[in-house]
N, C-alpha and C positions, 0 to 999 in steps of 0.2 A: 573461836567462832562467835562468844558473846561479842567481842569487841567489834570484831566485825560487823555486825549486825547493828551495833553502835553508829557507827561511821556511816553503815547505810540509810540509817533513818538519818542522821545528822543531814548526810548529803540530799535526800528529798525532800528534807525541810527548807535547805538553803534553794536547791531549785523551784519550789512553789515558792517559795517568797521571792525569790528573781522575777519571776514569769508577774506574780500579783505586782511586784513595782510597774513594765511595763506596759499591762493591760491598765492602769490606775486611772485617775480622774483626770489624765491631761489627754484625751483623743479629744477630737473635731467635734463639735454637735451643730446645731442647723447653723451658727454662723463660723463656719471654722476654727480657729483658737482663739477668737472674741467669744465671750460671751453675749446673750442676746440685751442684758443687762449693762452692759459697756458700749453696744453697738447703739443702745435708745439716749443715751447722752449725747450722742451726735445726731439726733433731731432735733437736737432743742430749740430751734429755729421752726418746729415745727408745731411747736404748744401752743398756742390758739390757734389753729387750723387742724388740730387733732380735738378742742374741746367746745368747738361751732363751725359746723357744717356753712354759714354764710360769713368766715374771717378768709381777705386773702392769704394765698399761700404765697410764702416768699421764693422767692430764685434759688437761694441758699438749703432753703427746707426740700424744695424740687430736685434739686442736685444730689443732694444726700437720699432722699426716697429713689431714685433712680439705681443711685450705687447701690443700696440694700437692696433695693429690688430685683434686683441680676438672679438673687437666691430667694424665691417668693415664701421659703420655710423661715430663711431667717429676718422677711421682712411680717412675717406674721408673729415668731418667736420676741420679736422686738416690741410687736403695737401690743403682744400682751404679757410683757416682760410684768416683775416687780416696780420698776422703776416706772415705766409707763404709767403702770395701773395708780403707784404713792404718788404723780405728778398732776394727778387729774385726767388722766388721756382716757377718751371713750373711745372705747374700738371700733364702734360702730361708725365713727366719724372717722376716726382714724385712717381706716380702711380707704375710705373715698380720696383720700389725700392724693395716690395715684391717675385718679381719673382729673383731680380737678387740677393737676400741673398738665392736664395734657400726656402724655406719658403714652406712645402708642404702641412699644411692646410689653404694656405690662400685664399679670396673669391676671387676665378676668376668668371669674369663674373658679378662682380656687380657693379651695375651703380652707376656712383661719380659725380652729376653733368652732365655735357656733356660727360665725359667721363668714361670707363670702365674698370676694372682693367683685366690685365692681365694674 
């Protein structure tokens, strides 16, 4: 009976530790399996136009805000990633990035943090 009861702890132990592997730190967050951190290195085309509101925005920077943009979480996750914030990116400018490529289904009105996109 002891032994048994051995075997049964043993075996609940291995299935909580199976179940905790695949619940772990690799699901989807606001940019799918990019991090929002990985995904702001692909604006970089966008860094003076994210830290002055009157630098043009390039083609390059437009195209890429667009493609983030599809996911307005993971285009807010992004303007206020680590990386952003260490590059000098103001979000407050940031944010406007979408209206000043012209961008006409992009999410006005949705809240990023403290602030709202344009």
């Amino acid at each position: 009976m002891e032994s048994t009861m051995k075997y049964m702890c043993l075996l609940a132990f291995v299935v909580i530790l199976g179940i905790n592997q695949f619940n772990g730190a690799y699901g989807a967050g606001e940019c799918g399996k990019s991090s929002p951190d990985r995904e702001a290195w692909k604006l970089a085309p966008c860094a003076a136009a994210a830290q002055d509101e009157n630098a043009a925005v390039s083609d390059k920077c437009c195209s890429q805000v667009k493609r983030i943009g599809q996911n307005p979480s993971c285009l807010c996750a992004v303007m206020l990633s680590n990386t952003a914030k260490s590059a000098g990116i103001k979000p407050e400018i940031a944010l406007t990035i979408p209206k000043r490529c012209n961008i006409v289904d992009r999410p006005v009105g949705f809240k990023c943090g403290a602030y709202t996109l344009p």
